[in-house]
ROLUMFI-784661 format. One line per field, with one value per residue (C-alpha): x, y, z. Coordinates in steps of 0.5 Angstrom, whole numbers. Example, Ala and Ser with C-alpha at 12.3 -4.5 7.8 and 13.67 -1.06 7.14 Angstrom:
% residues 2
c1 <- (25 27);
c2 <- (-9 -2);
c3 <- (16 14);
***
This chain:
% residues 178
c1 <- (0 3 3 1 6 3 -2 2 -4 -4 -9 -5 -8 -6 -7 -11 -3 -2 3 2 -2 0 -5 -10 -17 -22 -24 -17 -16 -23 -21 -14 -17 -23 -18 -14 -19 -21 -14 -14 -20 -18 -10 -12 -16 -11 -6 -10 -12 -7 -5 -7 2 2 -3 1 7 4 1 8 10 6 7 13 13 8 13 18 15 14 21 23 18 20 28 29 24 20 13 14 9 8 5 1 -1 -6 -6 1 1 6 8 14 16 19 26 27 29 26 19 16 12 6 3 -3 -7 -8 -14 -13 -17 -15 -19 -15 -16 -19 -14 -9 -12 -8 -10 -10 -12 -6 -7 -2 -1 2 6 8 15 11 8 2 -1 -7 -9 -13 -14 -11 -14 -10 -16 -17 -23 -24 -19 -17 -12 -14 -8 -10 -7 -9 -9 -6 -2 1 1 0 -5 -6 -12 -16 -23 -28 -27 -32 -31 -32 -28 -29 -35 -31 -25 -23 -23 -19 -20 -15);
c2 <- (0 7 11 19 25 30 35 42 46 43 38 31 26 20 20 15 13 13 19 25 31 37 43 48 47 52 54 55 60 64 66 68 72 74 76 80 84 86 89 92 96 98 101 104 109 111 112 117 121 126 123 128 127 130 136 138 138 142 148 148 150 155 158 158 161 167 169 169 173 178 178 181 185 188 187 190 196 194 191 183 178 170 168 161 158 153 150 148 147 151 159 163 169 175 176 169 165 158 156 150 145 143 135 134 131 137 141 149 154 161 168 175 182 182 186 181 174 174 171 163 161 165 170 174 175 183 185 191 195 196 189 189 186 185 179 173 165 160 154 146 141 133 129 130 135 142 147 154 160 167 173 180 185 189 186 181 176 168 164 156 153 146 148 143 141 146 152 159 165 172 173 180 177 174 166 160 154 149);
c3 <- (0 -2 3 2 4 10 8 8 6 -1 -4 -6 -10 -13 -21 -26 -27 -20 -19 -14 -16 -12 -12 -9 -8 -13 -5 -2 -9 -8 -1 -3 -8 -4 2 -3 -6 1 3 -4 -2 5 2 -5 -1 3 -3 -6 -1 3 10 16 17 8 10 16 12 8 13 15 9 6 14 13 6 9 14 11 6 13 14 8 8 14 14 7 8 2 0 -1 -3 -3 -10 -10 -16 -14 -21 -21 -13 -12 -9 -9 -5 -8 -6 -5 -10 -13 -12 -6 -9 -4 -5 -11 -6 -1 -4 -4 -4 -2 0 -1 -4 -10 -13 -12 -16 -22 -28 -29 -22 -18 -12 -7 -1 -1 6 6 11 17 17 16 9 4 10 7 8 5 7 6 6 5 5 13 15 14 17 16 15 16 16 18 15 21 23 18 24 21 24 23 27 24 21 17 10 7 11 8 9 8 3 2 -1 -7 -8 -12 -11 -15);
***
């Protein structure tokens, strides 16, 4: 009598020639693929949307950026501004050379003065020597969560505080979205 190997997971069976078959059953393989296909749903949403780390990232960013535009401003005597270009996902300072990049998957939108929106979905942030600036919003948002950068117009003063992805800002200000 033929003894059989032990069963590891895998189906053995004795042919019509009497070998050994090796394989898995029809059941074994739709589970597999019933399993893949839920971690497939539960990792593919998270790779499309910004992670709350992305988001803050990118705030950090863009403050840092409107400070910086301040900074000169106030230090050379002379007015300074912070472009955001919400198309390209990017904002320059004048005075300082090269642009920052923002992530695709973080939603724009910013509020400032209309004299300051510019064609082809740009606006500014003016801030002038003595430190105050046009004031404005730019607000960084995914799906759940939003961080809100407003600047006053007195002062030039930056602030960062979470908000809601749908909220509004200044219905006296010029909006862009990207």
């Amino acid at each position: 009598m033929a003894r059989l190997p032990a069963l590891t997971g895998r189906l053995h069976t004795v042919g019509l020639a009497g070998r050994t078959q090796v394989g898995f059953t029809l059941l074994e393989v739709l589970l597999a693929m019933t399993l893949l296909v839920v971690a497939a749903s539960l990792t593919l949403p998270a790779l499309v949307r910004p992670t709350a780390t992305e988001l803050r990232t990118a705030t950090g960013t863009v403050v840092a950026g409107l400070r910086r535009a301040r900074d000169e401003a106030v230090s050379r005597g002379q007015a300074a501004v912070l472009t955001l270009d919400l198309d390209r996902h990017r904002f320059t300072v004048s005075g300082v050379p090269g642009s920052r990049t923002l992530p695709e998957r973080v939603a724009l939108r910013l509020f400032t003065a209309r004299s300051e929106l510019e064609a082809g979905n740009r606006g500014r942030i003016r801030f002038f020597p003595d430190g105050s600036s046009t004031g404005g919003r730019i607000t960084l948002r995914s799906e759940a969560n939003a961080y809100l950068v407003d600047v006053d117009w007195l002062t030039g003063q930056v602030r960062v505080h979470a908000g809601t992805p749908d909220e509004a800002g200044d219905s006296a200000l010029g909006e862009l979205r990207s």
